[in-house]
N, CA, C and O atoms as a printed pandas DataFrame, in Angstrom:
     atom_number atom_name residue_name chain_id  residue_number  x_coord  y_coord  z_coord
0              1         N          UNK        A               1    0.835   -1.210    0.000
1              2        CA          UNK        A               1    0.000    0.000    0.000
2              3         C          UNK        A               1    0.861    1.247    0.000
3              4         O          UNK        A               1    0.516    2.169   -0.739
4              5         N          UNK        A               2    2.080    1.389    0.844
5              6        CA          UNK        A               2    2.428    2.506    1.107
6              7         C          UNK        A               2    3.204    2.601   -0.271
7              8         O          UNK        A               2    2.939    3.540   -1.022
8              9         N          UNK        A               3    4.146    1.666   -0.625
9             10        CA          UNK        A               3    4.988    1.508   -1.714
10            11         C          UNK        A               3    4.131    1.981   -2.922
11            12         O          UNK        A               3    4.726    2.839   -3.574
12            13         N          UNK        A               4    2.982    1.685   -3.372
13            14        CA          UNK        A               4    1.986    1.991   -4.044
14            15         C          UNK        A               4    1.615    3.298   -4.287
15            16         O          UNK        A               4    1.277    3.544   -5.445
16            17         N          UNK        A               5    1.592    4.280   -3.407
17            18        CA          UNK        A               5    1.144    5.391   -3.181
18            19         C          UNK        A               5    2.106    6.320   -2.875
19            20         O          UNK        A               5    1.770    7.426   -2.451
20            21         N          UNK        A               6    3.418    5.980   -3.056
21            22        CA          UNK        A               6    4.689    6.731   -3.253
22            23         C          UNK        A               6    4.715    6.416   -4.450
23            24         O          UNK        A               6    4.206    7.318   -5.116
24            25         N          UNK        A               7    5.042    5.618   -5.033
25            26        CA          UNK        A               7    4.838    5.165   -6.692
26            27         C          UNK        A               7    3.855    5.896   -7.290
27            28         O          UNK        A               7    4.212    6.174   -8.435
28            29         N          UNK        A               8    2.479    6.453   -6.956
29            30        CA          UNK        A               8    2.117    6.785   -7.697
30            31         C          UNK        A               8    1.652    8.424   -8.135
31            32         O          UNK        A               8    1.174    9.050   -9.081
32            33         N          UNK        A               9    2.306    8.676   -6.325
33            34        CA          UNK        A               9    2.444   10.224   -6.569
34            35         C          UNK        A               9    3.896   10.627   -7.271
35            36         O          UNK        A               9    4.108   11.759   -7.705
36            37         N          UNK        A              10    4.946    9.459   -7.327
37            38        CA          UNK        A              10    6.202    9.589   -8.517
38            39         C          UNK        A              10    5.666    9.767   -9.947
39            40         O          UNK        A              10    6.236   10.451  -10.797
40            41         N          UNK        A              11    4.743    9.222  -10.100
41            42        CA          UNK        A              11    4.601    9.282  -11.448
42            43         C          UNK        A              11    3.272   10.394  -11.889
43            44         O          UNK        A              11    3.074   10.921  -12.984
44            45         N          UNK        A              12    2.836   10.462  -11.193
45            46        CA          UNK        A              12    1.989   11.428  -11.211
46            47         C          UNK        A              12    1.812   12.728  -10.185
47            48         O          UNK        A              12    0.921   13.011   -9.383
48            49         N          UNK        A              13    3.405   13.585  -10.669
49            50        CA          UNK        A              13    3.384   14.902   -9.322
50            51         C          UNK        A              13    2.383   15.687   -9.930
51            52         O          UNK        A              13    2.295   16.615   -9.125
52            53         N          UNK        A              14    1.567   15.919  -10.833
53            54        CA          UNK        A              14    0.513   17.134  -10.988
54            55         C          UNK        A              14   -0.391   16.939   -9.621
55            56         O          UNK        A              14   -0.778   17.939   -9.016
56            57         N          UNK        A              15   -0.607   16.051   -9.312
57            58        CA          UNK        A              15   -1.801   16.069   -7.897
58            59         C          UNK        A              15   -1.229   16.574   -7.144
59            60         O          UNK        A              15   -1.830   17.521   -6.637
60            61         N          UNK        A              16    0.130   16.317   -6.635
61            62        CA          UNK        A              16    0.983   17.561   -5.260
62            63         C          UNK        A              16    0.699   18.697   -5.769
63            64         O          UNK        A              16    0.250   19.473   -4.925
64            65         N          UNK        A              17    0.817   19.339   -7.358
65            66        CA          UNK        A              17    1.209   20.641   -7.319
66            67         C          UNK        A              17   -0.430   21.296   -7.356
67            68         O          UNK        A              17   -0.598   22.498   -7.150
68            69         N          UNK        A              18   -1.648   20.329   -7.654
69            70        CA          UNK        A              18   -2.844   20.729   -7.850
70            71         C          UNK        A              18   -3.193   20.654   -6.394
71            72         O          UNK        A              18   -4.072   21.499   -6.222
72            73         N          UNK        A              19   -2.901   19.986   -5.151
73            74        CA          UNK        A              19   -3.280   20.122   -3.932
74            75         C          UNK        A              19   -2.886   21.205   -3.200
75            76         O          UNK        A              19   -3.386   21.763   -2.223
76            77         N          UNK        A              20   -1.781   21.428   -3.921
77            78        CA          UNK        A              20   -0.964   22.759   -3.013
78            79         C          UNK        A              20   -1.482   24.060   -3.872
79            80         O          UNK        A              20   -1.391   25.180   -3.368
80            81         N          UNK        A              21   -1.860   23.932   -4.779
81            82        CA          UNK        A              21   -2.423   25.124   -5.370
82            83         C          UNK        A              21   -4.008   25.651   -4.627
83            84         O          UNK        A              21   -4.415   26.765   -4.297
84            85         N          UNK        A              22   -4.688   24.137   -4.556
85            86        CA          UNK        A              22   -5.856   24.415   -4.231
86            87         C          UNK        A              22   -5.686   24.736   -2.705
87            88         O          UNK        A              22   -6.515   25.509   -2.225
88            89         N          UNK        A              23   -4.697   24.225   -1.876
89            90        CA          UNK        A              23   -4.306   25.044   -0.257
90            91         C          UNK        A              23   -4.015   26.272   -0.260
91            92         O          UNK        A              23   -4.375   26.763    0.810
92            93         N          UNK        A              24   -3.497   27.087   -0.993
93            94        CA          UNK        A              24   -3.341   28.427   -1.639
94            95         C          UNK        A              24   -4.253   28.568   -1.746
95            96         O          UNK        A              24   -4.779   29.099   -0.767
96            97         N          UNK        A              25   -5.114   28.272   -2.842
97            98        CA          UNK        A              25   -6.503   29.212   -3.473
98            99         C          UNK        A              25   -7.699   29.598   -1.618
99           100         O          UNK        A              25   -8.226   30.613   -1.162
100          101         N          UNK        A              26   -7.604   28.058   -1.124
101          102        CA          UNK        A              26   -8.537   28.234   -0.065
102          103         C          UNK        A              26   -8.317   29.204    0.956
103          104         O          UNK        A              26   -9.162   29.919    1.494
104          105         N          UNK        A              27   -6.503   29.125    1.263
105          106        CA          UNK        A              27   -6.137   30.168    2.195
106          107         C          UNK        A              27   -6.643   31.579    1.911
107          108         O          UNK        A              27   -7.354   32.175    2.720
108          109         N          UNK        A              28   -6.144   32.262    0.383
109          110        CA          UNK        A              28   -6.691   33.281   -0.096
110          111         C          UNK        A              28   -7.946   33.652    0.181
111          112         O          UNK        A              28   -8.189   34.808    0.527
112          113         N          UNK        A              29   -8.898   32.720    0.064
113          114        CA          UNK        A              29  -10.159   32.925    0.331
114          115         C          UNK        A              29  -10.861   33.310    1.594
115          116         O          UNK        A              29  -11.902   33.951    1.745
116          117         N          UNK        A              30   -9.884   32.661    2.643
117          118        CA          UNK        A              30  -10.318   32.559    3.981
118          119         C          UNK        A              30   -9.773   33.836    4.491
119          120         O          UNK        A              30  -10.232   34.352    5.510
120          121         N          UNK        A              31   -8.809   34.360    3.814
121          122        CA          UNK        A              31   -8.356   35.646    4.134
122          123         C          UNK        A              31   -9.605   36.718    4.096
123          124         O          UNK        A              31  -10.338   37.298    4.897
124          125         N          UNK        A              32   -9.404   36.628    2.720
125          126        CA          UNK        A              32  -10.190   38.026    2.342
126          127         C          UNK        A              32  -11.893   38.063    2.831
127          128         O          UNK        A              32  -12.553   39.095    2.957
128          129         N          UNK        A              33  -12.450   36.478    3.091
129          130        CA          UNK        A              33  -13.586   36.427    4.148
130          131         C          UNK        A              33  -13.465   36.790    5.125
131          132         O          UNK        A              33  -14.245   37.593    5.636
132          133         N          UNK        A              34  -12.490   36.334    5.669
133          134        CA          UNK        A              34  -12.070   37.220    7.330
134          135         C          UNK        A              34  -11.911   38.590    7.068
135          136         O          UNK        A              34  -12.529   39.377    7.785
136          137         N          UNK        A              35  -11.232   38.992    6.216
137          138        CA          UNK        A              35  -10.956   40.791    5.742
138          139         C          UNK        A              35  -12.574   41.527    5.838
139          140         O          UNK        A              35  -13.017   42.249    6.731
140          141         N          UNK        A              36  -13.032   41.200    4.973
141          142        CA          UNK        A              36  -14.757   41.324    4.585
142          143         C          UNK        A              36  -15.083   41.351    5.778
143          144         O          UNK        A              36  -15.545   42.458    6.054
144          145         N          UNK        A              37  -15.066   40.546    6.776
145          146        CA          UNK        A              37  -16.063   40.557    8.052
146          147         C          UNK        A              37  -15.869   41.832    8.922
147          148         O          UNK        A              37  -16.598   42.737    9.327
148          149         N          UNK        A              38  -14.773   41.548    9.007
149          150        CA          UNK        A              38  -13.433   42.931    9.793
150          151         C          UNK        A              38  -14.459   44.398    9.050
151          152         O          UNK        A              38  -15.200   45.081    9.757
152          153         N          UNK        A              39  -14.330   44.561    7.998
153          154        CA          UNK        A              39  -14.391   45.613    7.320
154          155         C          UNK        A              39  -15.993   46.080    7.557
155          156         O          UNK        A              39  -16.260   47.223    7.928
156          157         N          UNK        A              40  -17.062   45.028    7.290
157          158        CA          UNK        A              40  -18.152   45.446    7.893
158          159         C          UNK        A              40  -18.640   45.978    9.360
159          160         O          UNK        A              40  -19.605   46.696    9.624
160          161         N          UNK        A              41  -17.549   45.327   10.333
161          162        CA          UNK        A              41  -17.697   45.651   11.370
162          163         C          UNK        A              41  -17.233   46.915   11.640
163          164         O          UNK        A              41  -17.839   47.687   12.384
164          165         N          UNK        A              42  -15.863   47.269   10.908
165          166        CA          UNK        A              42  -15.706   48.451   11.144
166          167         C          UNK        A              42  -16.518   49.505   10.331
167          168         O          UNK        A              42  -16.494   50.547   10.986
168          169         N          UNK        A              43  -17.103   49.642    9.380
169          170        CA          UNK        A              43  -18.133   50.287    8.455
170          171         C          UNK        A              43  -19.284   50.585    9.510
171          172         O          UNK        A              43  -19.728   51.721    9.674
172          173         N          UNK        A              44  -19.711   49.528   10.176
173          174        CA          UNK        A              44  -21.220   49.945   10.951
174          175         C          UNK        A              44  -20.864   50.344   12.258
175          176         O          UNK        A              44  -21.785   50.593   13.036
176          177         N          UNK        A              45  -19.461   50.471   12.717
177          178        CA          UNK        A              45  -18.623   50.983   13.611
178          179         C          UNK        A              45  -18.420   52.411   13.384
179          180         O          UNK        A              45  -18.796   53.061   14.360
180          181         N          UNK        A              46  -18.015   53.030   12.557
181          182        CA          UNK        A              46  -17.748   53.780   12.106
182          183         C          UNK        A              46  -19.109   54.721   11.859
183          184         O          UNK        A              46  -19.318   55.731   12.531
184          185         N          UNK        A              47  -19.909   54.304   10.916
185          186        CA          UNK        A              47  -21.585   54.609   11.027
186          187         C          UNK        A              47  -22.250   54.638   11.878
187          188         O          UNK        A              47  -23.107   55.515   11.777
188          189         N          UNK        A              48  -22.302   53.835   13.094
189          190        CA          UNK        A              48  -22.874   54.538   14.010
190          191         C          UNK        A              48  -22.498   55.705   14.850
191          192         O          UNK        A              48  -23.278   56.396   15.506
192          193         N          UNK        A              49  -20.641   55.902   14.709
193          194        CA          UNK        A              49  -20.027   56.867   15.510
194          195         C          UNK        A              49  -20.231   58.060   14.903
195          196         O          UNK        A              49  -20.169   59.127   15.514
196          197         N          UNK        A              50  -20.497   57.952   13.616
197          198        CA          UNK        A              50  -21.117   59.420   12.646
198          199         C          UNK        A              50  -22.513   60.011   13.013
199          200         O          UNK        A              50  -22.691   61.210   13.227
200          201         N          UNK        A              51  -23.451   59.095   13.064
201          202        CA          UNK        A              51  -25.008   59.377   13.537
202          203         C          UNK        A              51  -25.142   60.181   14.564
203          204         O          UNK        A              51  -25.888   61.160   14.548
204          205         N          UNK        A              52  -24.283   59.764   15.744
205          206        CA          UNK        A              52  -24.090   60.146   16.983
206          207         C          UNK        A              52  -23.438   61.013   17.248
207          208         O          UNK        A              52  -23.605   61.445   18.388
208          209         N          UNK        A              53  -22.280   61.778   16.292
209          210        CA          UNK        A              53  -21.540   62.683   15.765
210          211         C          UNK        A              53  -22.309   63.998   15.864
211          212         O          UNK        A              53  -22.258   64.929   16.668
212          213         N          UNK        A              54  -23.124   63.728   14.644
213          214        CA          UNK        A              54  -24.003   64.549   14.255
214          215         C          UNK        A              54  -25.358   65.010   15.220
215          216         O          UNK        A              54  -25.886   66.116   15.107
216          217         N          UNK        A              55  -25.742   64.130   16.025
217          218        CA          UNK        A              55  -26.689   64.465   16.384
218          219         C          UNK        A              55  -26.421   65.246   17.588
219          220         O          UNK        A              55  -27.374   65.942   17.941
220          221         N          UNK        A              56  -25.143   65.326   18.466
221          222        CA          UNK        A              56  -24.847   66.510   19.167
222          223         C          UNK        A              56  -24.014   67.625   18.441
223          224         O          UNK        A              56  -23.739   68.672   19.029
């Protein structure tokens, strides 16, 4: 089994470089979702400190 599956990621490295691409792509993603969340919070953070700004 193990011999098998070293053998066959030898002969076939596109799956390492397509797994590690797709660990990249997901990280990216998880970033800029986390960024996005951040950013709304500070937006309606920010918006409410304006309302309240204004109204004194």
């Amino acid at each position: 089994m193990e011999g098998g599956l070293i053998n066959f990621l030898e002969t076939n490295s596109i799956y390492i470089v397509m797994f590690i691409v797709l660990v990249v792509w997901l990280g990216i993603f998880l970033f800029m979702l986390n960024t996005d969340k951040r950013l709304k919070e500070i937006e309606k953070e920010l918006e409410h400190s304006g309302s309240a700004t204004k109204e004194n």
